[in-house]
N, CA, C and O atoms as a CHARMM CRD file, in Angstrom:
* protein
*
  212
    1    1 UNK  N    -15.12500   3.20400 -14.09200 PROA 1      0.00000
    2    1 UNK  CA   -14.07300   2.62600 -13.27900 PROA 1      0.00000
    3    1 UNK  C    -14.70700   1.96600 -12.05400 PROA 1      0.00000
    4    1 UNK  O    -15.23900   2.57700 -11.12800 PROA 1      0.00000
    5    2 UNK  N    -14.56500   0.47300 -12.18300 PROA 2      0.00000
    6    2 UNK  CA   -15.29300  -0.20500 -10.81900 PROA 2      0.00000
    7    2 UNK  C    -14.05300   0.12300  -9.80400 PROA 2      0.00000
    8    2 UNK  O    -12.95800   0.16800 -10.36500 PROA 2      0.00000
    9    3 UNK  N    -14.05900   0.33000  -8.57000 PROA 3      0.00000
   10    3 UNK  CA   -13.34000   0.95100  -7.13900 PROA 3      0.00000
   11    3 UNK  C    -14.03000   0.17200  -5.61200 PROA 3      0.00000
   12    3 UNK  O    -15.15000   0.56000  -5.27900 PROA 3      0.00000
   13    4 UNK  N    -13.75100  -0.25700  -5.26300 PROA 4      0.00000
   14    4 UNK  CA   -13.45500  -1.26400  -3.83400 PROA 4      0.00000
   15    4 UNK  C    -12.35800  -1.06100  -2.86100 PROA 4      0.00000
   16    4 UNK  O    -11.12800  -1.01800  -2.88800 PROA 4      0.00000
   17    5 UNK  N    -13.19900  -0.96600  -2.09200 PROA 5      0.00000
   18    5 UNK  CA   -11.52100  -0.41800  -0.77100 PROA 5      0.00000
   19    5 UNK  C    -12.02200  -1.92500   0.60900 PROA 5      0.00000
   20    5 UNK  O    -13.05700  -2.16300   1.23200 PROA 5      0.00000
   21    6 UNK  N    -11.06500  -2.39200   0.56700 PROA 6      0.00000
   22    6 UNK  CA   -10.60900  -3.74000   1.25600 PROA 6      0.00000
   23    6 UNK  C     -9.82600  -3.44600   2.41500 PROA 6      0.00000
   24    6 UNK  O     -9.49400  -2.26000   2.42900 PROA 6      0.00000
   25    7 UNK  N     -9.42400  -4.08900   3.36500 PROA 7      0.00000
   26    7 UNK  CA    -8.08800  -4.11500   4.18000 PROA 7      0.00000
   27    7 UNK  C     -7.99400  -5.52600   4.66200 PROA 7      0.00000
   28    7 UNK  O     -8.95700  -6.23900   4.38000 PROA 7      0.00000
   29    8 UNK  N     -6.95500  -6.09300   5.37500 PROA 8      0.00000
   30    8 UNK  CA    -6.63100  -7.15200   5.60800 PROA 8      0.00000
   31    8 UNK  C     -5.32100  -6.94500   6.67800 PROA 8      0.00000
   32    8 UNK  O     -4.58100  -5.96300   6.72600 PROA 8      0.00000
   33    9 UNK  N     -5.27000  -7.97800   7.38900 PROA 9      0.00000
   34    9 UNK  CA    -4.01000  -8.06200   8.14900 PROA 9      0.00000
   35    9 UNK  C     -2.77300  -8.60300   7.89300 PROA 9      0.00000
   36    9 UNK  O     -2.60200  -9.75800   7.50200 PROA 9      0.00000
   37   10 UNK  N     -1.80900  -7.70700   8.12700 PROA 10     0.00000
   38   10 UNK  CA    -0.91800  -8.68900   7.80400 PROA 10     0.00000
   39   10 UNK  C      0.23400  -8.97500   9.28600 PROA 10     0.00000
   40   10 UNK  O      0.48700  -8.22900  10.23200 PROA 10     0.00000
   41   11 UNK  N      0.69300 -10.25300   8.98400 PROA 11     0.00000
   42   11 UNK  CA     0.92600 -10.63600  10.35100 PROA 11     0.00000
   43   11 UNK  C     -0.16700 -10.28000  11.56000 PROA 11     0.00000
   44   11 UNK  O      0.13800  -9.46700  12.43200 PROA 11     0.00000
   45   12 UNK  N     -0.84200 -10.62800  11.55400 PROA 12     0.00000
   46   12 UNK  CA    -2.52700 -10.05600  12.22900 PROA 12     0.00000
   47   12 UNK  C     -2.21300  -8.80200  13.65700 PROA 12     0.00000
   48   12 UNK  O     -2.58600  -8.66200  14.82200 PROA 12     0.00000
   49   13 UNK  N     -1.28400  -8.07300  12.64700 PROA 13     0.00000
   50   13 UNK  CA    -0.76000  -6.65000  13.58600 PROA 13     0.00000
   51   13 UNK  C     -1.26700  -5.39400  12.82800 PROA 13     0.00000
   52   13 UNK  O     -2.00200  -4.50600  13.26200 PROA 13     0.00000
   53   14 UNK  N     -0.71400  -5.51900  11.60900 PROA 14     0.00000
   54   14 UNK  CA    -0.96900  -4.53500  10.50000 PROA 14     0.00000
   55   14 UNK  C     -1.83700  -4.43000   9.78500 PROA 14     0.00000
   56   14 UNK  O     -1.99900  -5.38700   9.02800 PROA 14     0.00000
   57   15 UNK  N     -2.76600  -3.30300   9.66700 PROA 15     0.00000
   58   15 UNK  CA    -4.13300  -3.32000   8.65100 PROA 15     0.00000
   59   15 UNK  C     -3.81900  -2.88200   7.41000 PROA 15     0.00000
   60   15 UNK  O     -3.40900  -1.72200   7.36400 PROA 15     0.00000
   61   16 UNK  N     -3.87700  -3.34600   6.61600 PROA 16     0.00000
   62   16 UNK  CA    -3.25400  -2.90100   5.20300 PROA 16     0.00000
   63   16 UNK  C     -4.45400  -2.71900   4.20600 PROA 16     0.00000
   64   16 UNK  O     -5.09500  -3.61300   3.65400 PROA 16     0.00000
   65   17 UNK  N     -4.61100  -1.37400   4.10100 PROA 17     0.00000
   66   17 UNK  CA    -5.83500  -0.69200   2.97200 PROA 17     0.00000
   67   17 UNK  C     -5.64100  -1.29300   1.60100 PROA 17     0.00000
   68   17 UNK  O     -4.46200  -1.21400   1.25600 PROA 17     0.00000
   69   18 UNK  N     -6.47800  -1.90900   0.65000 PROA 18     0.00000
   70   18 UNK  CA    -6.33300  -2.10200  -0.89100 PROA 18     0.00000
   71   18 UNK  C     -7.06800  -1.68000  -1.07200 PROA 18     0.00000
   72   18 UNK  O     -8.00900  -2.01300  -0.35100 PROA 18     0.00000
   73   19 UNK  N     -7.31200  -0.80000  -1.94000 PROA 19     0.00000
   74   19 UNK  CA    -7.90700  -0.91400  -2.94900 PROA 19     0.00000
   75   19 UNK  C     -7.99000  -1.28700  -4.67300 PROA 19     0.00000
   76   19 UNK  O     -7.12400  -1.05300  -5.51500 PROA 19     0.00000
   77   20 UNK  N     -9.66400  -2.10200  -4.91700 PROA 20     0.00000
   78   20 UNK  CA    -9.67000  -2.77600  -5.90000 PROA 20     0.00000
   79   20 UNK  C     -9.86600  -1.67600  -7.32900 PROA 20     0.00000
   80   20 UNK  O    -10.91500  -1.03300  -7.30100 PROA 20     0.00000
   81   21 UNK  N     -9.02100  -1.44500  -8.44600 PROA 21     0.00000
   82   21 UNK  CA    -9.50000  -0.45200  -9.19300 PROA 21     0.00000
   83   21 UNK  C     -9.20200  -1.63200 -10.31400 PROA 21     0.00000
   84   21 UNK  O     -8.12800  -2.17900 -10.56300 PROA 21     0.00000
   85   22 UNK  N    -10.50400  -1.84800 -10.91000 PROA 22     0.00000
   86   22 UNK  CA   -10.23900  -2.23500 -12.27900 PROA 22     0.00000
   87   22 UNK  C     -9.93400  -3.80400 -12.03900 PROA 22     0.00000
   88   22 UNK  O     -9.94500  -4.59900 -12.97900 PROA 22     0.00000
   89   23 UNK  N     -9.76300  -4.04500 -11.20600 PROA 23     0.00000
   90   23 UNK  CA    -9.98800  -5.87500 -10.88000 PROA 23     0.00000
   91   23 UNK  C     -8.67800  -5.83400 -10.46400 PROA 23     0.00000
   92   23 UNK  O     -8.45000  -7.04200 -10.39400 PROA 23     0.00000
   93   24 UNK  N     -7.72900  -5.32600 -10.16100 PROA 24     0.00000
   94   24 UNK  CA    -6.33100  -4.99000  -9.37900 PROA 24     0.00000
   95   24 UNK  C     -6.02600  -3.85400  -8.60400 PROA 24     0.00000
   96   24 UNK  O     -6.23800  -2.64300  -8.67100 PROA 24     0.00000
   97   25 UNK  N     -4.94700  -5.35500  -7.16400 PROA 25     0.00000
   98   25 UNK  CA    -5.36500  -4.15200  -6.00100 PROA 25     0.00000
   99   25 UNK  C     -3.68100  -3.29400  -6.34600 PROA 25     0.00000
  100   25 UNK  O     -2.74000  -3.34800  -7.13700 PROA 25     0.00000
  101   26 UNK  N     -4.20800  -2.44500  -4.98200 PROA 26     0.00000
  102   26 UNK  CA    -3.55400  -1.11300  -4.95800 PROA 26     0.00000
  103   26 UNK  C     -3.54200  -1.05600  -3.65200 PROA 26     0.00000
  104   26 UNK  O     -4.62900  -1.09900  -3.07700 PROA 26     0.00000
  105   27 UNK  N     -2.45800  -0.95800  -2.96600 PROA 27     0.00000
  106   27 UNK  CA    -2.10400  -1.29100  -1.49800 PROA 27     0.00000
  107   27 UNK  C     -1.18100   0.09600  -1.42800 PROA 27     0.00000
  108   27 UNK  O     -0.23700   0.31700  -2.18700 PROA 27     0.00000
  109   28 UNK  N     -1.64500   1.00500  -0.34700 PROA 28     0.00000
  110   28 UNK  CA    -1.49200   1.77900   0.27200 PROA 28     0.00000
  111   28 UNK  C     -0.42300   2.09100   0.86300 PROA 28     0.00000
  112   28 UNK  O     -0.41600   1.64600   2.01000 PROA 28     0.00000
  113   29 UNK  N      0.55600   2.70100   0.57200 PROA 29     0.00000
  114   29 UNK  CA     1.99000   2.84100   0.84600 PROA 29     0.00000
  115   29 UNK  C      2.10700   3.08100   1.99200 PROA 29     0.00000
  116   29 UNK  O      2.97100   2.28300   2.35400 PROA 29     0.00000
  117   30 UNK  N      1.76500   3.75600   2.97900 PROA 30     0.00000
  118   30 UNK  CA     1.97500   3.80400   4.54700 PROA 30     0.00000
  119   30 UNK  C      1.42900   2.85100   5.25500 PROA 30     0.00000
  120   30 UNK  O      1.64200   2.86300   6.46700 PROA 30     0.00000
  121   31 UNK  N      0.72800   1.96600   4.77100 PROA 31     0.00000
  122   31 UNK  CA     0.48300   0.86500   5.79000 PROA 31     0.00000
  123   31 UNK  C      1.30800  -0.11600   5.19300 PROA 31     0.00000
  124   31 UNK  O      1.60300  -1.01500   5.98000 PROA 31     0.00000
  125   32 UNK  N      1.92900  -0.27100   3.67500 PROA 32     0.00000
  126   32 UNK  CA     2.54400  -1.45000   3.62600 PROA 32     0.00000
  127   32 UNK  C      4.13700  -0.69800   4.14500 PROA 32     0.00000
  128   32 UNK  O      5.09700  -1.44500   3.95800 PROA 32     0.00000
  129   33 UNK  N      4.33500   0.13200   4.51500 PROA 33     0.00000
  130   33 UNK  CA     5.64800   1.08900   4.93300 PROA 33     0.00000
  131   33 UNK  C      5.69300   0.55200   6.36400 PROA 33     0.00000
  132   33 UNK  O      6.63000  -0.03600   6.90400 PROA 33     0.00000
  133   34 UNK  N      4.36600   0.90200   6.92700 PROA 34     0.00000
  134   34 UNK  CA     4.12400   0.22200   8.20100 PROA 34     0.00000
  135   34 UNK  C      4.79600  -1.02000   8.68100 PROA 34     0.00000
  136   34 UNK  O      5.75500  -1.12200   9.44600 PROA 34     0.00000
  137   35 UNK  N      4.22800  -1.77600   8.18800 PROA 35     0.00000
  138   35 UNK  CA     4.32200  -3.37100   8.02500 PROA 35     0.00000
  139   35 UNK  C      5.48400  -3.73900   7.93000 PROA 35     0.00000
  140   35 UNK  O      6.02900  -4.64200   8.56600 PROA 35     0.00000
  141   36 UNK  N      6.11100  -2.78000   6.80100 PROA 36     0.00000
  142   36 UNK  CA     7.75400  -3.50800   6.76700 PROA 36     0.00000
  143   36 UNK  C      8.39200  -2.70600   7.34400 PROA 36     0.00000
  144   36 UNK  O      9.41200  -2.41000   6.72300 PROA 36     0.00000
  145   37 UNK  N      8.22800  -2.02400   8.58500 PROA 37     0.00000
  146   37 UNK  CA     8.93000  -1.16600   8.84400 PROA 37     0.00000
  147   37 UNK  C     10.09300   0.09900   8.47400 PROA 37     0.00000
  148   37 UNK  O     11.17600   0.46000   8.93300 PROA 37     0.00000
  149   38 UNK  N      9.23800   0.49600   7.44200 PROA 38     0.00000
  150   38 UNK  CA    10.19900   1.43800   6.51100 PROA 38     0.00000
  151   38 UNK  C      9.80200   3.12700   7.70400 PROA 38     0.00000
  152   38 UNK  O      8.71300   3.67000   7.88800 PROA 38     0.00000
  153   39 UNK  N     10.75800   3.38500   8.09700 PROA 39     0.00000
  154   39 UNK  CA    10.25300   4.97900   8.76200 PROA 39     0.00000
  155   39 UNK  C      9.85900   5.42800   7.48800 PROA 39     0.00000
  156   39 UNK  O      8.77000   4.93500   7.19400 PROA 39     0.00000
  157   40 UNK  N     10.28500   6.12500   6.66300 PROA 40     0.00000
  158   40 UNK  CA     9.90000   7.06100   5.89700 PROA 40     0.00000
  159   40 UNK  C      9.36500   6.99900   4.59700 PROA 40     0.00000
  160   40 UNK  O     10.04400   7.10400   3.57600 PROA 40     0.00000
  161   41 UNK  N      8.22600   6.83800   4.63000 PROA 41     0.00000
  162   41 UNK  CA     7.70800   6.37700   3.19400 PROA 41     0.00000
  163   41 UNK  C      7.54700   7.55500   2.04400 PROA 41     0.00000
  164   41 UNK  O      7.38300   7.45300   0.82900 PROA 41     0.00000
  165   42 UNK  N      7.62600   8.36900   2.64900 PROA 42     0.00000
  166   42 UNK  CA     7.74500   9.87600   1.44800 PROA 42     0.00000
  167   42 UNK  C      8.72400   9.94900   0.72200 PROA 42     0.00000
  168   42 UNK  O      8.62700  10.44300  -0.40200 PROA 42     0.00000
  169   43 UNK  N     10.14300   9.36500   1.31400 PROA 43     0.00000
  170   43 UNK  CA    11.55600   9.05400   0.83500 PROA 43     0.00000
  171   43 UNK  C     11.31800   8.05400   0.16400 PROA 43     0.00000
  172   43 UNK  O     11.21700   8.20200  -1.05400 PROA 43     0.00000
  173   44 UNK  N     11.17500   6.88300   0.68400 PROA 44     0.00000
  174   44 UNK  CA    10.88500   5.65400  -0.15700 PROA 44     0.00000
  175   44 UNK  C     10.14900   5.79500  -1.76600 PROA 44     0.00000
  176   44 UNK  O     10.47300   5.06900  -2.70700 PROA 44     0.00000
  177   45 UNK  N      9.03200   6.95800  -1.84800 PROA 45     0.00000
  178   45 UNK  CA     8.51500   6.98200  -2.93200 PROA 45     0.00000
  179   45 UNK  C      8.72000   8.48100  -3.40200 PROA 45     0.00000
  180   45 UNK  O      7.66100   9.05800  -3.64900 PROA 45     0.00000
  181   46 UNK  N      9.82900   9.19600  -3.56600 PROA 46     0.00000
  182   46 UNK  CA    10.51400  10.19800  -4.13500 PROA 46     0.00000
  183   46 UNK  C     11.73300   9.75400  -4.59900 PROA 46     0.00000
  184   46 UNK  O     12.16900  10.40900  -5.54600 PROA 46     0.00000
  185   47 UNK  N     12.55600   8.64400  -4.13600 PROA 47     0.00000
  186   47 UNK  CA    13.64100   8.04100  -4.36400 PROA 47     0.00000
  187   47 UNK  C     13.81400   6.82200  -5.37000 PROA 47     0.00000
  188   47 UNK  O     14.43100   6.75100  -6.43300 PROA 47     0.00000
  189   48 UNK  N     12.85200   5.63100  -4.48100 PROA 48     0.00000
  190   48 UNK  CA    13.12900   4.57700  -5.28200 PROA 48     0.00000
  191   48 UNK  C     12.06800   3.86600  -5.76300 PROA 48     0.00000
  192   48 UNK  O     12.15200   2.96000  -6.59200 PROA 48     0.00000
  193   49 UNK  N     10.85300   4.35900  -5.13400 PROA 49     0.00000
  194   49 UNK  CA     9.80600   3.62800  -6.26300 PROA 49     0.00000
  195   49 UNK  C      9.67600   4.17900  -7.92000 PROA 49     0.00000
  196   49 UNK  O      9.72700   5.36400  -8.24900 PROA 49     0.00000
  197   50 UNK  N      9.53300   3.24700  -8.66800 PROA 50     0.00000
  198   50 UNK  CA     9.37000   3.36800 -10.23600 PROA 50     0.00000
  199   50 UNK  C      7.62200   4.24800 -10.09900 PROA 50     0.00000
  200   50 UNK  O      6.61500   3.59900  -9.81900 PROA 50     0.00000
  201   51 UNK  N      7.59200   5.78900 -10.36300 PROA 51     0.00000
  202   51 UNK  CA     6.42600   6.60400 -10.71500 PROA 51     0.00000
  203   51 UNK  C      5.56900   5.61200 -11.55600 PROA 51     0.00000
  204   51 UNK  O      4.46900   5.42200 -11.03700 PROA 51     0.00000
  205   52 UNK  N      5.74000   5.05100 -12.50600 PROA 52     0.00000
  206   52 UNK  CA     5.08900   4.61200 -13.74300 PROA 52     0.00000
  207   52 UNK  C      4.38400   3.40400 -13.22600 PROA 52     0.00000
  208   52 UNK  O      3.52700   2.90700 -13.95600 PROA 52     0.00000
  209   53 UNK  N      4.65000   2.82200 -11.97500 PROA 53     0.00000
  210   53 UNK  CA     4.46400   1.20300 -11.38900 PROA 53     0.00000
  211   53 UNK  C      5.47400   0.34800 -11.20900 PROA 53     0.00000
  212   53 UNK  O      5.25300  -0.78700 -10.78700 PROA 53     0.00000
């Protein structure tokens, strides 16, 4: 498994972690929670994110 960990800004406020697994990224739920201002990202991904992707 090739693995790469990246970050980038978004709106050049927010640092947003990726990582590269397998030639596709994987962006880090509390910084993209961050970013869009979601308070609670534990809710967000017990509720309504799809487990499977």
């Amino acid at each position: 498994m090739n693995t790469q960990l990246r970050s980038f800004y978004f709106n050049n406020i927010y640092d947003v972690r990726v990582q590269i697994i397998n030639s596709e990224p994987w962006f880090c739920l509390n910084d993209v929670c961050k970013a869009l201002t979601v308070i609670n990202s534990s809710d967000l991904l017990s509720k309504q994110l799809d487990k499977a992707g």
